[in-house]
C-alpha positions in Angstrom: -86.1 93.2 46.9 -82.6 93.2 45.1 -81.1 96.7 45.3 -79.8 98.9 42.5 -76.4 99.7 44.4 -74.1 98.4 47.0 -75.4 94.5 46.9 -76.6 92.5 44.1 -76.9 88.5 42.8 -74.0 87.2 42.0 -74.1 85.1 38.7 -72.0 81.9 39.6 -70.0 79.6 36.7 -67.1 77.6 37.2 -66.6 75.5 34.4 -67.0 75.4 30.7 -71.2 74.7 30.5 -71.4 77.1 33.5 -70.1 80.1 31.6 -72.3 79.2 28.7 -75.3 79.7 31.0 -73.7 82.4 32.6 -73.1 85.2 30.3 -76.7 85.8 28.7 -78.1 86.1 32.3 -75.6 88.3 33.1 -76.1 90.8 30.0 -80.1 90.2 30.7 -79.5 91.6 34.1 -77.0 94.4 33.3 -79.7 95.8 31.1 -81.0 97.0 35.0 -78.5 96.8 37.1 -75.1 95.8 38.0 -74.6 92.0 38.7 -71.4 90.3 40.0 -69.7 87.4 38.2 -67.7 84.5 39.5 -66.2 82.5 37.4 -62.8 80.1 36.9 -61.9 80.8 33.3 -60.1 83.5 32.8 -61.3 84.1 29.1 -64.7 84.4 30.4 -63.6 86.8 33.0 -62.4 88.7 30.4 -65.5 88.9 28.9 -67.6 89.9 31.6 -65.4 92.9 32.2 -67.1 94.3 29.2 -70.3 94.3 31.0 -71.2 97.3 33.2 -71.0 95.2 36.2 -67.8 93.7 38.1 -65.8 91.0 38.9 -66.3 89.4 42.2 -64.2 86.8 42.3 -62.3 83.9 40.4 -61.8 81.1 42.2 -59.4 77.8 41.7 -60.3 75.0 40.0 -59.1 71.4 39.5 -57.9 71.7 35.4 -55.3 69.2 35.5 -53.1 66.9 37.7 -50.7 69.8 38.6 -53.2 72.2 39.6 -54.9 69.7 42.2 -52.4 70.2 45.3 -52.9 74.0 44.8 -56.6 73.5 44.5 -56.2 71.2 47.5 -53.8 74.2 49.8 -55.8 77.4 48.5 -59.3 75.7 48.7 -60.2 76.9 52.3 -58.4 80.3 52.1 -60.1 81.3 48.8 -63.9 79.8 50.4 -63.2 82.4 53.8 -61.8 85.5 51.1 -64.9 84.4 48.6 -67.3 84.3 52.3 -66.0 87.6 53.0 -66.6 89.2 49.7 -70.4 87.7 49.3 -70.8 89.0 53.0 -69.9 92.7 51.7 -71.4 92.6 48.5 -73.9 90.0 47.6 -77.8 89.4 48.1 -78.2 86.2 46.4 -75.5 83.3 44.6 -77.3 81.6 41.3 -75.3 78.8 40.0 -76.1 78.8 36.3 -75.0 75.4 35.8 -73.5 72.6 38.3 -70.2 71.8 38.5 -67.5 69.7 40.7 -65.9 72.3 42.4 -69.8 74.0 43.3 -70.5 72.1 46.7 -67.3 73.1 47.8 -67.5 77.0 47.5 -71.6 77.2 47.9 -70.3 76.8 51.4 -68.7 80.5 51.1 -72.2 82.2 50.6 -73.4 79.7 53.3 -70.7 81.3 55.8 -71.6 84.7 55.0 -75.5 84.1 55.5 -76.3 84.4 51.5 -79.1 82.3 50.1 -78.1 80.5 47.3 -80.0 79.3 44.0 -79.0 76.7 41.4 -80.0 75.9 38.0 -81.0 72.6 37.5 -81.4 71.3 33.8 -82.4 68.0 34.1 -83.4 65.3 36.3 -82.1 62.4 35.4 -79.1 61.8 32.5 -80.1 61.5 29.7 -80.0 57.9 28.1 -76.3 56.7 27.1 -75.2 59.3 29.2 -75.5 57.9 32.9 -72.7 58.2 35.3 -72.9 57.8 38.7 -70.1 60.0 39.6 -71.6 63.2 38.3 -74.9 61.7 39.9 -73.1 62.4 43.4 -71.5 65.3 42.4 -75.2 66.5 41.7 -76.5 65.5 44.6 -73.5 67.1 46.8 -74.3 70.6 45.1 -78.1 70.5 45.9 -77.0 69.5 49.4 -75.7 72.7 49.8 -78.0 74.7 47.5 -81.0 76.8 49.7 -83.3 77.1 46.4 -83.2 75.1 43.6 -85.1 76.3 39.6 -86.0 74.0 37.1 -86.5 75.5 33.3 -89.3 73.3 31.9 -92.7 71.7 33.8 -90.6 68.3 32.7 -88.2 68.8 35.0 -89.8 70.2 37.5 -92.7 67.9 38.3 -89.7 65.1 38.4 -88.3 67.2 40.5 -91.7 66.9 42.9 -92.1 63.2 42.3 -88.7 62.3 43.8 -89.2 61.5 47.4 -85.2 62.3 48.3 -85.3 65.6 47.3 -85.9 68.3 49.8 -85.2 71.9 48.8 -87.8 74.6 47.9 -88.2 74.5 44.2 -88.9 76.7 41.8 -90.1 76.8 37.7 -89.2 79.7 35.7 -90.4 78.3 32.1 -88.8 80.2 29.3 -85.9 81.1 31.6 -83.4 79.9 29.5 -81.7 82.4 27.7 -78.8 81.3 25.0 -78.7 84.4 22.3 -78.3 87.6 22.9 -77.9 89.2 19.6 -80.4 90.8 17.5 -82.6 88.1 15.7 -82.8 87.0 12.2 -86.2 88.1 10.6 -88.9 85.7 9.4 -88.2 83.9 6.1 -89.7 83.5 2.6 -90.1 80.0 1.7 -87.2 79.5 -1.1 -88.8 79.0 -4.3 -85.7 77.3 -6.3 -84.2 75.0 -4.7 -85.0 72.3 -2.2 -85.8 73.0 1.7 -82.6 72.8 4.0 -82.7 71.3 6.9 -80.5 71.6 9.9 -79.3 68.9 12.5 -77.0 70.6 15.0 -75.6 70.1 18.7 -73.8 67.2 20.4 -73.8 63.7 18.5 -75.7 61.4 21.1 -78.1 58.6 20.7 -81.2 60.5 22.9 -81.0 63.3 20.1 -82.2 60.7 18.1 -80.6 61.5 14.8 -81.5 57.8 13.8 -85.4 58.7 13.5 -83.9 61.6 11.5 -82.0 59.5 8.8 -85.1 56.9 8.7 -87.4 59.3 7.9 -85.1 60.4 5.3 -84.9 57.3 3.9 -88.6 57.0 3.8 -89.4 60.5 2.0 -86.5 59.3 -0.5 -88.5 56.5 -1.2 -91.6 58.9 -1.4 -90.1 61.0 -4.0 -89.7 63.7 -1.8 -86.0 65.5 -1.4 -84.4 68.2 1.3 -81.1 68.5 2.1 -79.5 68.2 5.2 -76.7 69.0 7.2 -75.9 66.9 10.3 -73.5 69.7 12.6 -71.9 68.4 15.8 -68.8 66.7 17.8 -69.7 63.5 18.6 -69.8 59.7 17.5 -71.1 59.0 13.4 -70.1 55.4 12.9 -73.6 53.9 14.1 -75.2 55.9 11.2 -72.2 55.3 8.7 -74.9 52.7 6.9 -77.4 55.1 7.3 -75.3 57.7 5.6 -74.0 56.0 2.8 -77.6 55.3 1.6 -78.4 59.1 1.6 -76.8 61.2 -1.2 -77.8 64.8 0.3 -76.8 64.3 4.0 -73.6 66.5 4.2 -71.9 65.9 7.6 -69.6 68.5 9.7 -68.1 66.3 12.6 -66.5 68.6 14.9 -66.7 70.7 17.5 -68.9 73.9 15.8 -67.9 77.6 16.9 -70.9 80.0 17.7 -69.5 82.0 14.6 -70.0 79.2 12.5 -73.0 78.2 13.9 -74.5 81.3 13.2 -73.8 80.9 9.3 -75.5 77.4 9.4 -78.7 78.7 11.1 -78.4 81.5 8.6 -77.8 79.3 5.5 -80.1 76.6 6.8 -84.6 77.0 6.5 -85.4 74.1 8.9 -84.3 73.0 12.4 -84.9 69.1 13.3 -85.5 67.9 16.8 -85.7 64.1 16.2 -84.9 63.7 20.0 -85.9 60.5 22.3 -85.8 62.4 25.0 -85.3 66.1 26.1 -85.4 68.1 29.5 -85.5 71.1 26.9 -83.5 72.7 24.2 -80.9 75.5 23.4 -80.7 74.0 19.9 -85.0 75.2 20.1 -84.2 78.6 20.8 -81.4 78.9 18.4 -83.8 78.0 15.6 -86.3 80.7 17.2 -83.5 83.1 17.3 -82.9 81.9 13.2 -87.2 82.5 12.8 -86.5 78.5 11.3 -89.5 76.5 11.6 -88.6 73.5 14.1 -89.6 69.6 12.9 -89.8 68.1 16.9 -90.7 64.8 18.2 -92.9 65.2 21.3 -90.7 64.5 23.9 -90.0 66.0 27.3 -90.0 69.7 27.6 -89.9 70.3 23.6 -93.7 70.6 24.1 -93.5 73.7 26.2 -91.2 75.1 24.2 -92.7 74.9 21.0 -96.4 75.3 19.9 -97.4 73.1 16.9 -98.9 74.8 13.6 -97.2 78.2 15.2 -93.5 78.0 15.1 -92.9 74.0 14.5 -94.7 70.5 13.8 -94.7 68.4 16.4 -94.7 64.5 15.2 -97.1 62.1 16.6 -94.7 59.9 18.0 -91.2 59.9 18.1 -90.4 57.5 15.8 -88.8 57.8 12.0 -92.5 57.4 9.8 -94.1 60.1 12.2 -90.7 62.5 12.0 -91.3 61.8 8.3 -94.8 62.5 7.8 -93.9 66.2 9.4 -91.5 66.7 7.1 -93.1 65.5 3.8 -95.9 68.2 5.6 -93.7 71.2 5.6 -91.6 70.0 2.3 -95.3 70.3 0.2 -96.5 73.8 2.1 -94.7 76.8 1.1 -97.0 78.5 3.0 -97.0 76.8 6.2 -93.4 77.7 5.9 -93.8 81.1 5.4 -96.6 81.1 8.8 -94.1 78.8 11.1 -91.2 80.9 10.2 -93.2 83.9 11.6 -94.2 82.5 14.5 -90.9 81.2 15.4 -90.1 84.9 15.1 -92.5 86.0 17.2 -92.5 83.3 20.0 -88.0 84.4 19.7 -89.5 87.6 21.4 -90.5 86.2 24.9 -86.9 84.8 24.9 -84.6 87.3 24.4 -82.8 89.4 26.9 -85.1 91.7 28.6 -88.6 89.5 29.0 -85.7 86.3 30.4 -83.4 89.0 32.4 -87.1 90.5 34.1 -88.7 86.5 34.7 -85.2 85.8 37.0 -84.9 89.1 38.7 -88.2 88.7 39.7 -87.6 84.8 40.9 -84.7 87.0 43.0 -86.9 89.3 44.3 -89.3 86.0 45.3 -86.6 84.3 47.2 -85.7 87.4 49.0 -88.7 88.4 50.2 -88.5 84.6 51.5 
């Protein structure tokens, strides 16, 4: 059983991503005890010195061409000082998220006899994003990992299905934890103006914002009118066409802040999840964070995150007339609006900090008990 003094997990980042995984699980945690951070930012080191926990470590990284020689000298004295530290202090490393630099300092909390757990979001790239670089680096991480968590029964029964793989795994559904802020409350449906509907994250083809335009397209030939906002960094010019056909699209191409996200989920009534394919979905939890009804496809792990009629409407198929029959659906029902916004409120609650930070410290408590 983890202990409430002395020794405790260490939350492990290194790397943008990492840190973005990193921090809620830490605040979850600190909520009941003190867990130690590692991490190679220094701006998220920063941040975690807020928390009523401490600092373990903050090891080098590879962050340009000049820092690789002193990555390459310091590499084995910072893995024996890390080893040392994890020896005195630690009970368990979690890697939140992988990186490069992860197979190379796992061995630390190998060397000092730690058990060690990584995060693994999804099985396979995700299409027009394969590279079989990161494939290896993947695969030299779980090499070293002793446990290994999935986040969605997707993931996990690929996870079982692949004959390579060898490590105990484990499924903690509903174990990802991106907000940590009070929620919005449930909505009203607005009775002047058209429903607004949200497309944010990463441009990329699997998120399938092609199905969303078509159905636009289609309801605009049906009479029926939303508006939209399309929020993310990322490739438009395969839906310039698209685009130009569609008068109340408005389109913020750019990296978005969390400050500014937090406006649009605030300013916005609807979240859409055209997606092709999905291991699952922070964007999902931000809308249940908003209490916005979510318009999915049925893809992946979107169905175990969301429950159709309660919080979202789940298309038939994922393909642009089923995305736009759910929409027409939701644009006609004021109070279906009204019900799903509720729900999404509700379902927000077995999300947030405390019910996520309880579900990993007792997967902790699992792998220690061994």
């Amino acid at each position: 059983m983890l202990k409430d003094q002395d020794t405790q997990p260490v939350i492990w980042a290194l790397g943008r991503f990492g840190t973005f995984f990193q921090m809620p699980i830490l605040k979850a945690l600190s909520l009941e005890s003190r867990p130690l951070a590692v991490a190679s930012r220094r701006s998220a080191l920063d941040d975690f010195g807020a928390l009523p926990g401490a600092v373990l470590a903050a090891p080098r990284t590879i962050t340009g061409a000049r820092s690789a020689i002193p990555f390459a000298l310091g590499m084995r004295g910072d893995r024996q000082t890390l080893a040392r530290r994890l020896r005195e202090r630690a009970q368990l490393v979690h890697v939140t998220m992988i990186s490069p630099w992860d197979a190379w300092y796992l061995k630390a909390a190998r060397m000092a006899g730690v058990p060690s757990l990584v995060t693994i979001h999804d099985a396979t790239r995700h299409p027009g994003e394969e590279s079989g670089v990161l494939d290896r680096v993947a695969q030299m991480v779980l090499g070293h990992a002793d446990h290994v968590v999935t986040l969605s029964q997707h993931v996990y029964a690929e996870f079982q299905a692949n004959a390579h793989f060898n490590r105990p795994l484990h499924l903690l559904e509903g174990g990802l934890l991106v907000r940590t802020e009070p929620e919005l409350p449930a909505r009203a449906a607005p009775g002047d103006r058209p429903l607004k509907i949200l497309f944010s994250g990463r441009i990329r083809h699997y998120k399938g914002l092609h199905l969303l335009l078509e159905a636009l397209e289609l309801l605009q030939a049906r009479g029926r009118h939303c508006e939209v906002t399309v929020a993310g960094s990322g490739d438009m010019e395969p839906y310039a066409d698209a685009l130009a056909r569609l008068p109340h699209v408005a389109v913020i191409n750019r990296w978005i802040s969390d400050e500014e996200l937090c406006r649009l989920l605030s300013d916005h009534d609807v979240m859409a999840l055209p997606y092709i394919e999905a291991s699952q979905s922070a964007v999902a939890l931000d809308a249940q964070w908003a209490a916005m009804p979510v318009l999915s496809t049925p893809v992946g792990g979107l169905k175990e995150q969301l429950s159709h009629g309660v919080d979202s409407l789940i298309a038939a198929e994922a393909t642009g007339p089923a995305f736009a029959d759910v929409m027409e659906r939701l644009l006609r029902d004021p109070v279906l609006y009204e019900t799903l916004s509720r729900g999404a409120h509700a379902a927000f609650q077995q999300v947030s900090l405390r019910p996520v930070g309880q579900k990993w410290r007792a997967l902790y408590d699992e792998i220690l008990a061994g």
